[in-house]
C-alpha positions as CSV (number, residue, x, y, z in Angstrom):
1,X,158.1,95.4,73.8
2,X,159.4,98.3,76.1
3,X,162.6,99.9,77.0
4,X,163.9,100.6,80.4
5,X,166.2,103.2,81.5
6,X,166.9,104.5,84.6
7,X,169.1,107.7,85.1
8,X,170.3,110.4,87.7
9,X,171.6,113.5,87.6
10,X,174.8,113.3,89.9
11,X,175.1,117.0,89.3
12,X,171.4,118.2,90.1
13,X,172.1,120.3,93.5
14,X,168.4,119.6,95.0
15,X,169.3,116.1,95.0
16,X,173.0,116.0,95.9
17,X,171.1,117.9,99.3
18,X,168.7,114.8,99.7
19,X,171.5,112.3,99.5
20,X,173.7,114.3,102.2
21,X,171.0,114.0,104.3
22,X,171.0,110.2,104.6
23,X,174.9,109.2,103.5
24,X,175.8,109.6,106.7
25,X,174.3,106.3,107.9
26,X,175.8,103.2,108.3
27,X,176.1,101.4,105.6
28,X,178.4,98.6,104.1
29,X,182.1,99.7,104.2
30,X,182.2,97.8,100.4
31,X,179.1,99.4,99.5
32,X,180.4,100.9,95.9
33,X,178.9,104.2,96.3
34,X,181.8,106.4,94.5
35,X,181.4,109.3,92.6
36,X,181.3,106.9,89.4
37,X,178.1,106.3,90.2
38,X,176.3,109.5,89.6
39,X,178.6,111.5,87.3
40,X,176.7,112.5,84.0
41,X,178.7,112.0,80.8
42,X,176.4,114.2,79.3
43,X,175.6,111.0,76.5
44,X,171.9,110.8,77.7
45,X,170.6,112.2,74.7
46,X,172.5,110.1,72.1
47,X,170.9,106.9,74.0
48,X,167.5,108.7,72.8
49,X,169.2,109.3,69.5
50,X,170.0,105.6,69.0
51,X,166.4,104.3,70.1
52,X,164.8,105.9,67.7
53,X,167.8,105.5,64.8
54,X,168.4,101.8,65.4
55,X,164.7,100.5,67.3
56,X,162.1,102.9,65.8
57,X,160.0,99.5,66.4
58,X,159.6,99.7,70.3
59,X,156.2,100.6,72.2
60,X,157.3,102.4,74.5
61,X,160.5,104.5,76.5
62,X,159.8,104.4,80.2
63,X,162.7,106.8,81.5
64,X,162.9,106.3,85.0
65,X,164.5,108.7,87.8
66,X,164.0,110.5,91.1
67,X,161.8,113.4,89.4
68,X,164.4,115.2,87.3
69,X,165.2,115.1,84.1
70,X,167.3,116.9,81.4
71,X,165.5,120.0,80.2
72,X,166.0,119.3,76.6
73,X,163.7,116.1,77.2
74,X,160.7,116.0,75.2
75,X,158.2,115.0,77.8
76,X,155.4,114.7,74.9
77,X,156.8,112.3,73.3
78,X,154.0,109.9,72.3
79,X,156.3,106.7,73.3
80,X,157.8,108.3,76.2
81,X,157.1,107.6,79.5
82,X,158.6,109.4,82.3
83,X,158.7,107.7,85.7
84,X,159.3,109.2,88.8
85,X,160.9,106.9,92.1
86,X,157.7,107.9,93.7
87,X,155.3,106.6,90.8
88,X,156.1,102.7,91.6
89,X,158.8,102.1,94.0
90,X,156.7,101.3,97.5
91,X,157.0,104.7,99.9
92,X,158.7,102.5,102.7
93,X,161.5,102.1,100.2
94,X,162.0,106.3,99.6
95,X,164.2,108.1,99.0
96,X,166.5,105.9,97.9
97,X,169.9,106.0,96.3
98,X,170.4,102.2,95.5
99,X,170.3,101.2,92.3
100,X,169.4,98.0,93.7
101,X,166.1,99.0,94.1
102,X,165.3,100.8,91.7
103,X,166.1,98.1,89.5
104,X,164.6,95.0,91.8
105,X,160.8,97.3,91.5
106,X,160.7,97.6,87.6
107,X,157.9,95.6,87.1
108,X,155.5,97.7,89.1
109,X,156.0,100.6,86.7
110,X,152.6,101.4,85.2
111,X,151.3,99.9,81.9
112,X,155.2,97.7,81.7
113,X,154.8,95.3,78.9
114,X,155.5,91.7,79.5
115,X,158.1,92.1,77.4
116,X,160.7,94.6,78.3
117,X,164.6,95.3,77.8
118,X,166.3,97.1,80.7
119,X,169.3,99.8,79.7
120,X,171.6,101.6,82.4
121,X,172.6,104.8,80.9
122,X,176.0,103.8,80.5
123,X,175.0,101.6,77.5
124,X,174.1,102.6,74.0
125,X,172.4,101.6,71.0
126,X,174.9,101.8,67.9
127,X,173.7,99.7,65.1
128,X,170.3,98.5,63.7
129,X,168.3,95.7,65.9
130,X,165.1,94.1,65.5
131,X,162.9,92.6,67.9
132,X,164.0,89.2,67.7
133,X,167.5,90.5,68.8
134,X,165.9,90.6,72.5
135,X,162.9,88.1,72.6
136,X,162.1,84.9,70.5
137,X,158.6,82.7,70.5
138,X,158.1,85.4,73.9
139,X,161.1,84.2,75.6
140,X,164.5,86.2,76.3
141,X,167.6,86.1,74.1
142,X,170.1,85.0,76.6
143,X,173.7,83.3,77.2
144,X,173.6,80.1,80.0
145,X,177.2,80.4,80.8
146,X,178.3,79.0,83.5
147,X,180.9,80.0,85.7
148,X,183.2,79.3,89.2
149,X,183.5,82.4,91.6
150,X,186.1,82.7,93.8
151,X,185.8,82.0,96.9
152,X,187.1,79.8,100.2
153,X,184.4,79.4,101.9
154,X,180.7,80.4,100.2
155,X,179.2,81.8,103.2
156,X,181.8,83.6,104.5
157,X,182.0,85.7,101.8
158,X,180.4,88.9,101.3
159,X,179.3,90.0,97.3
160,X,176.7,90.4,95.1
161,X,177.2,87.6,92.8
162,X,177.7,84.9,95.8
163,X,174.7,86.3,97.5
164,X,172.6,86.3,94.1
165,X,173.9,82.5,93.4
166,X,173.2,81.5,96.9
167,X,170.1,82.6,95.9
168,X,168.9,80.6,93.1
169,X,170.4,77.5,94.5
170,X,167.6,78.1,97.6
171,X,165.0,77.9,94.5
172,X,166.6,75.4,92.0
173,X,167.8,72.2,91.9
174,X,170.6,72.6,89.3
175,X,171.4,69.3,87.9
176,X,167.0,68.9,87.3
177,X,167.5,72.4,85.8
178,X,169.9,70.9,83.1
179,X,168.0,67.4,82.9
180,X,165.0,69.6,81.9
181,X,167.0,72.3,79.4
182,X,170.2,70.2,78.0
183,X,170.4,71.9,74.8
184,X,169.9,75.6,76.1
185,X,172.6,75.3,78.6
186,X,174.9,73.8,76.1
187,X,175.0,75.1,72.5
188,X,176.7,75.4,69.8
189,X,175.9,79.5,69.6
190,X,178.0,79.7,73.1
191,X,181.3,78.5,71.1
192,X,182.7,75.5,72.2
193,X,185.1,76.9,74.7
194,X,182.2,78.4,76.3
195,X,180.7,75.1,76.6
196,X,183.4,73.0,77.9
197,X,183.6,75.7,80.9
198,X,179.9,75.0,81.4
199,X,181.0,71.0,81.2
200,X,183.4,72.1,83.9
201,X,180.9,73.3,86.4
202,X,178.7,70.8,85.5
203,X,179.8,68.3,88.1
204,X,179.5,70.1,90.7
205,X,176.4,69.7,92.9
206,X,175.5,73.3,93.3
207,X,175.0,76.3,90.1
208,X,178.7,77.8,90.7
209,X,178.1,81.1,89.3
210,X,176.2,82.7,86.4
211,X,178.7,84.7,83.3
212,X,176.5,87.9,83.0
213,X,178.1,90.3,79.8
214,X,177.2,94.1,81.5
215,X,174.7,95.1,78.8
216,X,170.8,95.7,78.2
217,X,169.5,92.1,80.1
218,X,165.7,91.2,78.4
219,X,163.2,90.4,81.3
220,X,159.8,89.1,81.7
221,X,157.7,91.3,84.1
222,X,156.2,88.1,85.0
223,X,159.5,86.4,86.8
224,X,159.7,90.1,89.0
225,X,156.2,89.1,89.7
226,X,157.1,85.4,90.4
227,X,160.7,86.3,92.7
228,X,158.7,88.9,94.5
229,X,155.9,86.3,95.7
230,X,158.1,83.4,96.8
231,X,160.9,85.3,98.1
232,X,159.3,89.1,99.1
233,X,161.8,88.8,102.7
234,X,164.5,88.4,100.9
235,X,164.1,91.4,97.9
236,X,163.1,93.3,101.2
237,X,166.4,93.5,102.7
238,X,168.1,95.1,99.7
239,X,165.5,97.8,99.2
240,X,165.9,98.8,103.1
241,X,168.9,99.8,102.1
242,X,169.1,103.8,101.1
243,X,172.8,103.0,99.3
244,X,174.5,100.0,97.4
245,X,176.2,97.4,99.2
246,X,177.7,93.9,98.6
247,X,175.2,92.2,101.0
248,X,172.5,93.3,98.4
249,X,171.1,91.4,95.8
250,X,170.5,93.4,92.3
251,X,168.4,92.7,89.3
252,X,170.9,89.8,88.0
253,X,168.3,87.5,90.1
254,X,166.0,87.7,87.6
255,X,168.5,86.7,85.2
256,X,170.0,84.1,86.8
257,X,166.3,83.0,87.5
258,X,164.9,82.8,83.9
259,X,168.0,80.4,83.5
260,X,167.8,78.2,86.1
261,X,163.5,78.2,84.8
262,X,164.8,77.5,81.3
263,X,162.5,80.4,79.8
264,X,164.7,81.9,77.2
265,X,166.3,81.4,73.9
266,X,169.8,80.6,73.7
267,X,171.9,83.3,71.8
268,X,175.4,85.1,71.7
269,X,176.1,88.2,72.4
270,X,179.7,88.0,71.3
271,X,179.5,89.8,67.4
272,X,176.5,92.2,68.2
273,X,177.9,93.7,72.3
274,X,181.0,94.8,74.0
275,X,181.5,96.3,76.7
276,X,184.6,98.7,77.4
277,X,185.6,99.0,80.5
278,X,187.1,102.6,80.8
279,X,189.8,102.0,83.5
280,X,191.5,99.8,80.7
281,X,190.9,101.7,77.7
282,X,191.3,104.8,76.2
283,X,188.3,106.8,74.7
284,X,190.3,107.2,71.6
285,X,190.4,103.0,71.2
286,X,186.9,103.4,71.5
287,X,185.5,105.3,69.8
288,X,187.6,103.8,66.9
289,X,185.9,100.4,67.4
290,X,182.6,102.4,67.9
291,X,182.7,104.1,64.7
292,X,183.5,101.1,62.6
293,X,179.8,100.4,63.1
294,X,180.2,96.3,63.9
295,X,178.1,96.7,67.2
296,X,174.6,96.7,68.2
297,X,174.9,97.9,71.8
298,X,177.8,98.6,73.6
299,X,178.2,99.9,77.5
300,X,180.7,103.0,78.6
301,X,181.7,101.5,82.1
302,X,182.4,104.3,83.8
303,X,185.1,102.9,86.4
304,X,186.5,105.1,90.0
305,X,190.3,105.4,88.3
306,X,189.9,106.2,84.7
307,X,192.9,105.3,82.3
308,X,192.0,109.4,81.1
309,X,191.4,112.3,82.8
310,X,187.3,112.5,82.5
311,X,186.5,115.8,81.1
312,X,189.0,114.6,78.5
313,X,186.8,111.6,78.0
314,X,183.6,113.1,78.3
315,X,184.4,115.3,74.9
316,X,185.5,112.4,73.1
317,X,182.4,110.1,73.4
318,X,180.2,113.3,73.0
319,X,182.3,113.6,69.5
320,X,182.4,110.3,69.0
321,X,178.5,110.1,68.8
322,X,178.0,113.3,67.5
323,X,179.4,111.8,64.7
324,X,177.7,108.3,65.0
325,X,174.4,110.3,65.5
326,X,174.2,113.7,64.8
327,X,170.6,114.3,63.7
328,X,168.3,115.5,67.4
329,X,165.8,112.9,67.7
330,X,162.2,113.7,68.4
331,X,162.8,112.9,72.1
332,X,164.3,116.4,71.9
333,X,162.9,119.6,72.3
């Protein structure tokens, strides 16, 4: 089994140059391309830190960005391998500063294992996991909840998560979907409040929306492989684009997709993840729930109006896991 992270240096001049060069297309007006985006907390090397304190059982650490990378990287690290843009994304698609597709091309990255758990590098490893945290009997560890969005009128309304459900009800029939998988779509690990909102949606004809919790998501290579080959038009017209935008689609298909197949293992994140979103909380708060150890993985969402100024943030998470963490890994030189 293999990590994936993919990372940017918001503050690296050579590429702030690049992306001038192109930002001035047209793009989507909604397109989510703020400065939260690219800003470096300066955490990267405690995600290292935690992969090798709390998963020393991995294979390998492919550490994906446009070329750079932080200069106290150990490059020869024996389970490290760092991927450039240009080393699997097709040329047509480059440069690019979507997210989108850098995540949509994963599984062309050389020598991926079937088996692979993708990280952004706004979540961390904080507490000991094993491999059966993220795959089970080869499958995913994953949560089928279901969910309504909101929305008038489907396709009149532009945003990632309608376009990705639109999607996978073009693929899947969803009432064969639960015919076939009853017991992974409801179960008792979801809590039962969880499962009556799933009975809700059940009724109607079409999958409503998929709950996704915004933290490391354990993929197949082979469903890229599948999506790709029955659907390459549609995965096209995201990568075309050099910047996000709601009328993309994002790696969340895949998700979505191993649901709607039935390949994975039903689980709950609920005890072992949380996510903090940092427009709503205070870096104080977290790092109080942080240090209490209770976690496995939690996500820093780095959000455009932060409820703290951010260099004041910054310091306490780089505290916060200096504490958490503070022996260098090997992945440092």
């Amino acid at each position: 089994m293999d990590f994936v992270i993919i990372w940017v240096d918001g503050n690296d001049p050579k590429w702030q140059l690049e992306k001038s060069k192109y930002s001035g297309q047209a793009t989507s007006k909604a397109q989510s391309d703020g400065k939260s985006r690219y800003r470096d907390w300066e955490l990267l090397r405690y995600w290292f830190r935690g992969v090798e304190q709390f998963a020393p059982w991995i294979d390998k650490v492919h550490f994906v960005t446009c070329g750079h990378f932080p200069e106290w990287l150990n490059l020869n690290h024996p389970q490290l391998n760092f991927v450039k843009h240009s080393d699997y994304i097709p040329q047509k698609y480059l440069p690019t500063f979507n997210s989108h597709t850098i995540e949509l091309n994963l599984h062309r990255i050389k020598n991926l294992s079937e088996e692979f758990v993708y990280f952004n590098d706004d979540m961390f490893l904080v507490g000991k996991t094993k491999p059966s945290d993220f795959f089970q009997q080869g499958l995913p560890c994953e949560e089928a909840l279901m969910q309504f969005l909101v929305f008038k009128k489907f396709s009149m309304v532009k945003s990632i998560d309608n376009y990705n459900t639109a999607f996978i009800n073009k693929n899947f029939k969803k009432h064969s979907c639960f015919k076939k998988n009853l017991f992974k779509y409801f179960n008792a690990k979801y809590g039962l409040k969880s499962n009556l909102y799933s009975l809700y949606t059940f009724f109607h004809p079409l999958f409503t929306g998929f709950k996704h919790t915004h933290t490391a998501q354990s993929f197949l290579k082979s469903t890229f492989e599948k999506v790709w080959a029955k659907e390459y038009d549609f995965l096209d017209q995201t990568c075309q684009s050099k910047f996000r935008g709601y009328e993309n689609v994002n790696q969340y298909i895949f998700h979505h997709w191993q649901i709607a197949e039935g390949n994975f293992v039903p689980c709950s994140f609920k005890k072992t993840r949380a996510r903090y979103d940092l427009n709503i909380i205070d870096s104080k708060t977290v790092s109080a729930q942080v240090l209490k150890k209770e976690k496995q993985i939690i996500c820093l969402n780095d959000e455009e109006n932060l409820i703290e100024p951010y260099e004041i943030m910054k310091n306490n998470f780089i505290q916060m896991f200096k504490t958490l963490l503070p022996i260098k890994s090997n992945f440092e030189i």
